[in-house]
Chimera marker file (.cmm) of the C-alpha trace (Angstrom):
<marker_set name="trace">
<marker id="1" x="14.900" y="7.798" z="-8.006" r="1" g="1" b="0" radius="0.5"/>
<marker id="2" x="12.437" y="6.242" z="-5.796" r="1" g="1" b="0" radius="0.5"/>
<marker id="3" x="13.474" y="2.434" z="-4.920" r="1" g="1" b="0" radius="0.5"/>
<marker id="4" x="9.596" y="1.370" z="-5.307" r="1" g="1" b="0" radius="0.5"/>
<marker id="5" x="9.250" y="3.032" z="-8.452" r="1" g="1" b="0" radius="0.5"/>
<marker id="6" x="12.398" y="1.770" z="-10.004" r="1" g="1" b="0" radius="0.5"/>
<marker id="7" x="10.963" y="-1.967" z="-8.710" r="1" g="1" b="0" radius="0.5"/>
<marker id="8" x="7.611" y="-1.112" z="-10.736" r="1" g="1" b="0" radius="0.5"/>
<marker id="9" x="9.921" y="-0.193" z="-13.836" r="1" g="1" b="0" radius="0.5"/>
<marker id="10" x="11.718" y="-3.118" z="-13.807" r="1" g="1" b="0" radius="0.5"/>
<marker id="11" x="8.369" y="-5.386" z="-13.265" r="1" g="1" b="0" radius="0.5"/>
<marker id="12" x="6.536" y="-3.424" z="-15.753" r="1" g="1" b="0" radius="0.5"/>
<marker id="13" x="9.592" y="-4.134" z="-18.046" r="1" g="1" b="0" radius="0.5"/>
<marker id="14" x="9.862" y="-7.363" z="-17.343" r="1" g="1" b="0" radius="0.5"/>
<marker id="15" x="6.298" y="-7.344" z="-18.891" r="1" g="1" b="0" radius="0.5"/>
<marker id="16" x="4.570" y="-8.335" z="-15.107" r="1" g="1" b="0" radius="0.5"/>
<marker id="17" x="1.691" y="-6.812" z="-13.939" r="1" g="1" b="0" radius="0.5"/>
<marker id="18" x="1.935" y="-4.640" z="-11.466" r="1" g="1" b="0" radius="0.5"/>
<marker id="19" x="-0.077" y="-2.622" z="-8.668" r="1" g="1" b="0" radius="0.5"/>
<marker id="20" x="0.620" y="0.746" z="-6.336" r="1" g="1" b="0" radius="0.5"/>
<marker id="21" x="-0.413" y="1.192" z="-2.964" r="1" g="1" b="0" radius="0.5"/>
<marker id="22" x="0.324" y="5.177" z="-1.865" r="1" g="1" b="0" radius="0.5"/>
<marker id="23" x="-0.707" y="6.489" z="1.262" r="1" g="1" b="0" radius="0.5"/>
<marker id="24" x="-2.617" y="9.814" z="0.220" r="1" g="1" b="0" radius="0.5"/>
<marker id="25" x="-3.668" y="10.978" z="3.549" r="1" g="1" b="0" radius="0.5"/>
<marker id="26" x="-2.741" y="10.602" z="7.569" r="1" g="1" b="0" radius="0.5"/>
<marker id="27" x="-5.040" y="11.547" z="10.282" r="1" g="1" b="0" radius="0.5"/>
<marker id="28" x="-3.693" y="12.031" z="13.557" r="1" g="1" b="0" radius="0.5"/>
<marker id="29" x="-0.870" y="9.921" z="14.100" r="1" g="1" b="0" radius="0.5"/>
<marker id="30" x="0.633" y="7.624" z="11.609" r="1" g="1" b="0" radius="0.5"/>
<marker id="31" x="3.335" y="5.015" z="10.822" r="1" g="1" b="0" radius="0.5"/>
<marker id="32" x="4.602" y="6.775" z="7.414" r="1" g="1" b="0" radius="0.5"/>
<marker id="33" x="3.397" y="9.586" z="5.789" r="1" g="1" b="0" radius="0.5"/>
<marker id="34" x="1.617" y="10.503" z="2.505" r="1" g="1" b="0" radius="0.5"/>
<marker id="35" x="3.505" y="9.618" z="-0.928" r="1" g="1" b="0" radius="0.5"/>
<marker id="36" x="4.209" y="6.484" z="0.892" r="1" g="1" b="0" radius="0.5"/>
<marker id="37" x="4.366" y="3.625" z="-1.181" r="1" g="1" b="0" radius="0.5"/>
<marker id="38" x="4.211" y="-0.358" z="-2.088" r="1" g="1" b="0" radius="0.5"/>
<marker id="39" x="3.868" y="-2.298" z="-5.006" r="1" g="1" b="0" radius="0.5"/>
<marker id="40" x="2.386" y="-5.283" z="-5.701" r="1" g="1" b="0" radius="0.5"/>
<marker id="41" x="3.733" y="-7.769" z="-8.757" r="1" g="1" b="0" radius="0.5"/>
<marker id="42" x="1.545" y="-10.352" z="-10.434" r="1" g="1" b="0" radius="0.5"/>
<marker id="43" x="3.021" y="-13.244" z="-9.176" r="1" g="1" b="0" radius="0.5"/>
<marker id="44" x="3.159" y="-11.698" z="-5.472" r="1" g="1" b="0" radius="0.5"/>
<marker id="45" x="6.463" y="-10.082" z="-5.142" r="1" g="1" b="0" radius="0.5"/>
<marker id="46" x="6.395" y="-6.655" z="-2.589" r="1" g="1" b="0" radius="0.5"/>
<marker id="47" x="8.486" y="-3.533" z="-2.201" r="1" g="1" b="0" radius="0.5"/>
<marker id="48" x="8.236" y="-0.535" z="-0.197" r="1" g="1" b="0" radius="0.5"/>
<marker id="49" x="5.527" y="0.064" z="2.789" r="1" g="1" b="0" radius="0.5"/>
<marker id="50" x="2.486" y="1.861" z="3.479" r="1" g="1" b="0" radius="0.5"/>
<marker id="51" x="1.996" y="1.303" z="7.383" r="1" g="1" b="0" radius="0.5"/>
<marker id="52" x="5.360" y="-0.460" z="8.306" r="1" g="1" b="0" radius="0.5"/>
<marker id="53" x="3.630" y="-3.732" z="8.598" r="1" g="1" b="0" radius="0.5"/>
<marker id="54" x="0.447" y="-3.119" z="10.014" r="1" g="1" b="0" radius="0.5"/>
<marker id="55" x="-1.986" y="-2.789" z="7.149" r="1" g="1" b="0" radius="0.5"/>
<marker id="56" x="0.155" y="-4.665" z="4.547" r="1" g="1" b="0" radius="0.5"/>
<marker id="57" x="-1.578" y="-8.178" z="4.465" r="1" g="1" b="0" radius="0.5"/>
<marker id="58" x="-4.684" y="-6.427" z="3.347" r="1" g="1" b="0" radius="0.5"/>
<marker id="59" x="-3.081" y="-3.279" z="1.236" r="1" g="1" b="0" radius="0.5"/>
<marker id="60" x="-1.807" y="-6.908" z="-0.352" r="1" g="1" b="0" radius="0.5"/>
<marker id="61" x="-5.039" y="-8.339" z="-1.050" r="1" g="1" b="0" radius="0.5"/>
<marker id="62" x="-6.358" y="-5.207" z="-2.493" r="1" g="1" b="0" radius="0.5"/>
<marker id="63" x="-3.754" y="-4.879" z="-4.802" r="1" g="1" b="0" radius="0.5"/>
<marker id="64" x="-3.526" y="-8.511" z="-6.151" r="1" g="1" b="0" radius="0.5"/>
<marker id="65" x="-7.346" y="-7.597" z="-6.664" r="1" g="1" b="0" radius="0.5"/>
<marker id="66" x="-6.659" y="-3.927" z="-8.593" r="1" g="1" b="0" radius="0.5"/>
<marker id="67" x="-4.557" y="-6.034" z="-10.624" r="1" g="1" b="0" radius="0.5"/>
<marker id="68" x="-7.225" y="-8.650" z="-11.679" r="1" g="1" b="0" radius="0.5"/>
<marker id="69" x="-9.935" y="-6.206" z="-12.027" r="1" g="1" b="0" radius="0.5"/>
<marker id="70" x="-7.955" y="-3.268" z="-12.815" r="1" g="1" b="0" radius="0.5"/>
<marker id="71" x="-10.101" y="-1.172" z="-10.877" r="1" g="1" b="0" radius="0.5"/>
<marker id="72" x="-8.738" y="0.945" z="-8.455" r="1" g="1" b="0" radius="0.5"/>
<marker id="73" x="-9.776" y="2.012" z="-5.247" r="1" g="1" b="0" radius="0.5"/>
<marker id="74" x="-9.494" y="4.487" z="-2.011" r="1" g="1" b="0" radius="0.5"/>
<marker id="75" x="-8.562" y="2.397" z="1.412" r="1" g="1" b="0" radius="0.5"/>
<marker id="76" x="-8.860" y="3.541" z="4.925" r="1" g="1" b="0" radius="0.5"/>
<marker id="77" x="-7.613" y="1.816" z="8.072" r="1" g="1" b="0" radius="0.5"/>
<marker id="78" x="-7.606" y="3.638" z="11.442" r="1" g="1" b="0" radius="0.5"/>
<marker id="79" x="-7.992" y="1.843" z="15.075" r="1" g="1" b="0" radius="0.5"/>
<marker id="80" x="-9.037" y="3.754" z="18.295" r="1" g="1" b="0" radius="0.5"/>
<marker id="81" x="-6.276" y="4.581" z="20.965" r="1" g="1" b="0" radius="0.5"/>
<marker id="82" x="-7.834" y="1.935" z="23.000" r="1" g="1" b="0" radius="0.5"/>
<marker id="83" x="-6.983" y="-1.015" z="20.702" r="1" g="1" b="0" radius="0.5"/>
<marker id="84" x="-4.248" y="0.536" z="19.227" r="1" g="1" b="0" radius="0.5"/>
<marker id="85" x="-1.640" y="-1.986" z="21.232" r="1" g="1" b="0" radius="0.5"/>
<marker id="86" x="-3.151" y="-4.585" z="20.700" r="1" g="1" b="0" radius="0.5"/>
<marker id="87" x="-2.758" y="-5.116" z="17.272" r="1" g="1" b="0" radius="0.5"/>
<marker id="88" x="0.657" y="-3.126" z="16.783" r="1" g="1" b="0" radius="0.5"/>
<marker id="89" x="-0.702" y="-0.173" z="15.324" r="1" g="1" b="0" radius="0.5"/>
<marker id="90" x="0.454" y="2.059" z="18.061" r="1" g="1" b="0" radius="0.5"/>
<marker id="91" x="0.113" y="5.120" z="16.316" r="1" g="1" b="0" radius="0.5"/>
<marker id="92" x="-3.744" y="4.909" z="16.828" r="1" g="1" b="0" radius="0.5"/>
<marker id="93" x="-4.721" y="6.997" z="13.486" r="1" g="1" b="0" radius="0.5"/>
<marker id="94" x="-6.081" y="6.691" z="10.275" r="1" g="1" b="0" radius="0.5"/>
<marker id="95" x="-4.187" y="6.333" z="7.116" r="1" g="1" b="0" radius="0.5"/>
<marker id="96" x="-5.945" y="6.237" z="3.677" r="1" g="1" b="0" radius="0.5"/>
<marker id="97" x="-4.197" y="4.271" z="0.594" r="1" g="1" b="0" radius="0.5"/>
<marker id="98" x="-4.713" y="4.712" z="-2.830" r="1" g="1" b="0" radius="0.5"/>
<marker id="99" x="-4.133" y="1.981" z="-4.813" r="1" g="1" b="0" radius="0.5"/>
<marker id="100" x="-4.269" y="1.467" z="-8.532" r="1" g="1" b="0" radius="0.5"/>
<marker id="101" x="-3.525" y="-1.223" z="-11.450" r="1" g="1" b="0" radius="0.5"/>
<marker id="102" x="-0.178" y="0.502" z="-13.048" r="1" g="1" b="0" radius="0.5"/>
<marker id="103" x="-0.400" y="0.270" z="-16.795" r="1" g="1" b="0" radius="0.5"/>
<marker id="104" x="2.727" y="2.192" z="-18.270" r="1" g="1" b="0" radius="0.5"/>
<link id1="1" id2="2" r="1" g="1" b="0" radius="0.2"/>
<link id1="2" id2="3" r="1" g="1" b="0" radius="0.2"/>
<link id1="3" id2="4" r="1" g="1" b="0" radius="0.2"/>
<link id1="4" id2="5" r="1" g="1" b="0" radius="0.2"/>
<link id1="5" id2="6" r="1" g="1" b="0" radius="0.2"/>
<link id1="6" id2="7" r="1" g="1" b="0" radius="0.2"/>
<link id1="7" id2="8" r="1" g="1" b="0" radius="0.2"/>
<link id1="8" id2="9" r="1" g="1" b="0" radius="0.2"/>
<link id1="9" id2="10" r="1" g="1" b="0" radius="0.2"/>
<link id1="10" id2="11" r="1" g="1" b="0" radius="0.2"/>
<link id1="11" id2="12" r="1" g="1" b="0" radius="0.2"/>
<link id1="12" id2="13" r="1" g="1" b="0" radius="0.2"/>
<link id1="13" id2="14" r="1" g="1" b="0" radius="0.2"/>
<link id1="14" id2="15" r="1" g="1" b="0" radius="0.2"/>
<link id1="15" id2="16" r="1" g="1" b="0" radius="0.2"/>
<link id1="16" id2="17" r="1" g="1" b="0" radius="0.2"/>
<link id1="17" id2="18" r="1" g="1" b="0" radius="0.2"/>
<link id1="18" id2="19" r="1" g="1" b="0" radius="0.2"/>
<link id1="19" id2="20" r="1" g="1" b="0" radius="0.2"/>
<link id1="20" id2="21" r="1" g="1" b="0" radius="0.2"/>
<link id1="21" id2="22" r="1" g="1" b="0" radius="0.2"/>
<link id1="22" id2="23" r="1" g="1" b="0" radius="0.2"/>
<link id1="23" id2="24" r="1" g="1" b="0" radius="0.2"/>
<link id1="24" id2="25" r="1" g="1" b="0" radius="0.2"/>
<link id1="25" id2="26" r="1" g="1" b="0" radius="0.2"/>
<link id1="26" id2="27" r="1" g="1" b="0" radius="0.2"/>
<link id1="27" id2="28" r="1" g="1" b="0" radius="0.2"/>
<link id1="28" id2="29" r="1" g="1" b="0" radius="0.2"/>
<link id1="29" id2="30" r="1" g="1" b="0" radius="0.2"/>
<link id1="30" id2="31" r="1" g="1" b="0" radius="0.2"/>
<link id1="31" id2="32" r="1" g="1" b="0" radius="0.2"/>
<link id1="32" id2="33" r="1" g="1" b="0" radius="0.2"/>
<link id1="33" id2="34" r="1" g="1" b="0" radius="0.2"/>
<link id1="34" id2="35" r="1" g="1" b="0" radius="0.2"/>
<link id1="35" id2="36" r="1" g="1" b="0" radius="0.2"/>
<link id1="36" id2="37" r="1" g="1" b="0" radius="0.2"/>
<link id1="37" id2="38" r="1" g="1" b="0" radius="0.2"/>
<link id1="38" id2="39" r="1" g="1" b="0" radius="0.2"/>
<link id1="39" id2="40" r="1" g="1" b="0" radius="0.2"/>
<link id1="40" id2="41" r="1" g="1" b="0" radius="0.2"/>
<link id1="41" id2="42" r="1" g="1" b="0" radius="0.2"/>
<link id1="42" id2="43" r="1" g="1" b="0" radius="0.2"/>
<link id1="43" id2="44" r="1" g="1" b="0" radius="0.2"/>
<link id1="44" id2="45" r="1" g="1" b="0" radius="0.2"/>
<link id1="45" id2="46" r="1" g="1" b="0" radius="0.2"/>
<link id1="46" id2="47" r="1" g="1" b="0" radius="0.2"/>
<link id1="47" id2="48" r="1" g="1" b="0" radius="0.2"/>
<link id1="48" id2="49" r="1" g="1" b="0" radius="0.2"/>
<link id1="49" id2="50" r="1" g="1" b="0" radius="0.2"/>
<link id1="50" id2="51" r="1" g="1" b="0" radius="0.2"/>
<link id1="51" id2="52" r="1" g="1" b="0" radius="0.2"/>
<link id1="52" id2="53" r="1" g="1" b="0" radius="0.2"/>
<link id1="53" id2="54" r="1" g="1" b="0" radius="0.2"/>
<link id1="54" id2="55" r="1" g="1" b="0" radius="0.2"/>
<link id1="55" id2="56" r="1" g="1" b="0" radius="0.2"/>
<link id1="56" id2="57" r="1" g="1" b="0" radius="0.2"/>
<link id1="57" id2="58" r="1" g="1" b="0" radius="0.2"/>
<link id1="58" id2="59" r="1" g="1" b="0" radius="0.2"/>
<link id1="59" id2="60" r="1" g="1" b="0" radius="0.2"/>
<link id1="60" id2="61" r="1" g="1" b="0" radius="0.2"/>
<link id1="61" id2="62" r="1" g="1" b="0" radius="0.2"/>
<link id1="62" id2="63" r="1" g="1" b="0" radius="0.2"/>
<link id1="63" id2="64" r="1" g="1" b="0" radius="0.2"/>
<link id1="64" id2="65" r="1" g="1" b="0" radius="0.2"/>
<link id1="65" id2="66" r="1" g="1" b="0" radius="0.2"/>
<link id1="66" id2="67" r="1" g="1" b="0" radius="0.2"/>
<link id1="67" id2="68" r="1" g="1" b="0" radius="0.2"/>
<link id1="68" id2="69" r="1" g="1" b="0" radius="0.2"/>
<link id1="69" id2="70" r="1" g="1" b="0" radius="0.2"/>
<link id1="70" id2="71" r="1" g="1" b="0" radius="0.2"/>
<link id1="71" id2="72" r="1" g="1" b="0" radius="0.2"/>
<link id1="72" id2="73" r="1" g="1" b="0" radius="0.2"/>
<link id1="73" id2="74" r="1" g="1" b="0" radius="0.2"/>
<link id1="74" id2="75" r="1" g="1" b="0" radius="0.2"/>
<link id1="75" id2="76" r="1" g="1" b="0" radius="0.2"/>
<link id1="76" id2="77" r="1" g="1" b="0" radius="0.2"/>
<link id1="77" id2="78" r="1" g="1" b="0" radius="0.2"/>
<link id1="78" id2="79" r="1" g="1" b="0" radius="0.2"/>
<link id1="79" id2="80" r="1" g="1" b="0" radius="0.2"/>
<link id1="80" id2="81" r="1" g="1" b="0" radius="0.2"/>
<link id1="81" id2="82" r="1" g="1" b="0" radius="0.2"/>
<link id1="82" id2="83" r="1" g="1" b="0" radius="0.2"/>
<link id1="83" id2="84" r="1" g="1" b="0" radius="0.2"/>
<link id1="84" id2="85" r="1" g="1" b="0" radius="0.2"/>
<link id1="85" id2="86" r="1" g="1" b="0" radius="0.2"/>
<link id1="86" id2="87" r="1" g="1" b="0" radius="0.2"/>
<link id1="87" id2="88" r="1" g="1" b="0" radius="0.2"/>
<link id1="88" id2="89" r="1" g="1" b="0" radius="0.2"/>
<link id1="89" id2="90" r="1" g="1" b="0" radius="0.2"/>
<link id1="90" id2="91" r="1" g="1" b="0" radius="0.2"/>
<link id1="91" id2="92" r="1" g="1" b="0" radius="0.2"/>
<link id1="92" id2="93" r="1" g="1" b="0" radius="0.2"/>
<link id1="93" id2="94" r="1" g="1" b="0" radius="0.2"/>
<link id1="94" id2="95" r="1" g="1" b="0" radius="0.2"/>
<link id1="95" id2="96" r="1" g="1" b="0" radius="0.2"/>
<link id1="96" id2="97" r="1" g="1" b="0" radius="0.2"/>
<link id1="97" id2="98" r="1" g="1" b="0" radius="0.2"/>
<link id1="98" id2="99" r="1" g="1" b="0" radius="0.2"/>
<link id1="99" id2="100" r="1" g="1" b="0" radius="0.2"/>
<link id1="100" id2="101" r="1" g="1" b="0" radius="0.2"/>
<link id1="101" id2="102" r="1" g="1" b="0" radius="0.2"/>
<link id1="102" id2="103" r="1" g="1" b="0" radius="0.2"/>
<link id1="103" id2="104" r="1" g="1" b="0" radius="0.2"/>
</marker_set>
């Protein structure tokens, strides 16, 4: 089984709230690929990766908020070749997340 859902299992489980980050889409060049994924528990624990570290602090914050609000919502982060470097997205694409309050 897949180590991140097993995590959201065991949170869900463990009666915690819980929300999934999974990258649905990859322009160009990207860290990880689509069906990617991260979650988020209530009281800020992490597994799994959407960007290998780039996009995570905010994938992080949207999450924490999905799980408040329970609303979900469609991400995008890209970065131009130009910039790429310097902010350690070297792959200079676009990735969009879809992230989502889990309720089962």
């Amino acid at each position: 089984m897949n180590p991140v859902v097993e995590k959201v299992a065991e949170w869900r489980y463990a009666e915690k709230k819980v929300a999934l980050a999974t990258v649905v889409k990859v322009e160009r060049s990207g860290p990880l690929g689509p069906g990617t994924s991260m979650a988020v528990s209530e009281d800020g624990q992490v597994a799994g990766s959407v960007s290998g570290g780039c996009v995570e602090p905010a994938v992080y914050e949207e999450a924490m908020d999905a799980i408040e609000s329970g609303k979900p919502r469609l991400l995008t982060y890209g970065i131009s070749d130009d910039e790429a470097f310097g902010v350690g997205l070297t792959c200079g694409g676009i990735i969009h997340i879809f992230v989502e309050r889990v309720d089962w």
